[in-house]
C-alpha positions as CSV (number, residue, x, y, z in Angstrom):
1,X,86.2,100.6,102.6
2,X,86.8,96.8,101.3
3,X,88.8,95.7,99.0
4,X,87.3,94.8,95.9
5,X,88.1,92.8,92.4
6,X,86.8,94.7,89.5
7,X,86.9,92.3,86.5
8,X,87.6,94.9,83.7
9,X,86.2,93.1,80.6
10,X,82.8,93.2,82.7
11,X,82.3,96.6,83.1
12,X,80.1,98.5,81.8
13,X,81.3,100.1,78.2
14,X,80.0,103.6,76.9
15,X,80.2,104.9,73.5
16,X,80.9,108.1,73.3
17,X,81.9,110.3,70.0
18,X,83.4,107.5,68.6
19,X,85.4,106.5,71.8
20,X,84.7,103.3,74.4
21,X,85.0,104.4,77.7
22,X,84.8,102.2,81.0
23,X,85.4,103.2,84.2
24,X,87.5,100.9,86.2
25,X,87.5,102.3,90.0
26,X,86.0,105.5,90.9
27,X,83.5,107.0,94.2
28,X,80.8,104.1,93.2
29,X,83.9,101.6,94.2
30,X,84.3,103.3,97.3
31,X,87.5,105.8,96.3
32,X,87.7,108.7,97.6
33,X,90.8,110.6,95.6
34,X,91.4,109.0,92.3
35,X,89.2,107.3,89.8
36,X,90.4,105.2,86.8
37,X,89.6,105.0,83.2
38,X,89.9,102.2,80.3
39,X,89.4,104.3,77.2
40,X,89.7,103.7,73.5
41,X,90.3,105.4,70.4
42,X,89.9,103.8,67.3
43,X,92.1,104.9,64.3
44,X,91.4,108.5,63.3
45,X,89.6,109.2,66.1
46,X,90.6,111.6,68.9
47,X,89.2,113.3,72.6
48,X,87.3,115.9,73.4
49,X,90.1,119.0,74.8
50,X,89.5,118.0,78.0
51,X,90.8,120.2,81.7
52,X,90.8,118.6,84.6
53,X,90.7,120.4,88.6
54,X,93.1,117.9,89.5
55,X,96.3,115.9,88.2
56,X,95.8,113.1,85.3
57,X,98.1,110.4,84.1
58,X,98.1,108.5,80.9
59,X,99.0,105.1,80.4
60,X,99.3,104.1,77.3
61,X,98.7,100.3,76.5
62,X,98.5,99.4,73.1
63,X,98.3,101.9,69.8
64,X,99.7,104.6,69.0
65,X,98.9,108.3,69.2
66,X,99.6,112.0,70.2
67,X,98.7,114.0,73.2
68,X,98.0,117.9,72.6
69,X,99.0,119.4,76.1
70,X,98.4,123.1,77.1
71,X,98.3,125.3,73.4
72,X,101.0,124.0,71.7
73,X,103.3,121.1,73.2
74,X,102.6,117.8,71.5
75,X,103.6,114.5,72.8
76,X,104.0,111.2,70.8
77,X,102.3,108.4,72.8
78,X,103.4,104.6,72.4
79,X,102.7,101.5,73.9
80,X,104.8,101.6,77.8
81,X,104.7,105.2,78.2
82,X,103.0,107.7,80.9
83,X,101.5,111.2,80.2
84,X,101.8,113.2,83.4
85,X,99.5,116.3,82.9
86,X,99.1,118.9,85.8
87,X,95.9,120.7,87.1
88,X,93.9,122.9,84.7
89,X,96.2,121.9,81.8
90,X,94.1,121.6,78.4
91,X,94.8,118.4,76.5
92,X,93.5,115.7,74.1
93,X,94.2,112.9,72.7
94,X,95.2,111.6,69.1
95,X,95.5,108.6,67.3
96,X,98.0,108.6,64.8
97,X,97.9,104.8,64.2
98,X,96.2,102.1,62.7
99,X,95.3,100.0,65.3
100,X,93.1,101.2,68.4
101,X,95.1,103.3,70.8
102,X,94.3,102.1,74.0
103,X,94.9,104.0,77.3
104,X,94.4,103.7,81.1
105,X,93.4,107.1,83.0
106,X,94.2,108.4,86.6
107,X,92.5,111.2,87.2
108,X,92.9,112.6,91.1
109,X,89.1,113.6,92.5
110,X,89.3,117.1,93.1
111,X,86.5,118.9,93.6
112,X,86.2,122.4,91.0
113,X,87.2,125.8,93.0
């Protein structure tokens, strides 16, 4: 693999349900164990529950919001904090503010058993 320069702004958004969703580095950049998101919730929107075969961390960036983890632990997310999220664990995400909540994925590539 080369190393590559992905210039964020330029990739490709989709609009999903409300959310923008770009995705930064994944297998068609030549990873082969992680892939990374750029994803957006405008106020009063939230995620799909969402499980995952592998681990997933949240980065939050700007906004602010809450993260549903597992059936009943809820997490208040803010601008310079990281959601660590194991395998399998159902979660989605909130937000509570009035501003977009903006957050940057790591999900590890792991394929379902």
């Amino acid at each position: 693999m080369k190393a590559m320069l992905v210039e964020n702004e330029k990739v490709k958004e989709v609009h999903v349900m409300g959310l923008i969703h770009r995705t930064l580095a994944a297998e068609e950049q030549g990873l082969k164990t992680l892939e990374i998101w750029h994803l957006t919730i405008p106020p009063g929107s939230e995620t799909p529950v969402g499980r995952h075969y592998g681990e997933v961390v949240a980065i939050t960036l700007k906004g602010t919001g809450r993260a549903v983890v597992g059936e009943d632990e809820r997490l208040d997310l803010f601008p310079n904090t990281t959601l660590v999220i194991p395998p399998q664990v159902p979660r989605w995400l909130v937000n509570t503010g009035e501003e977009d909540l903006v957050v940057l994925i790591i999900r590890g590539l792991v394929p379902p058993q």
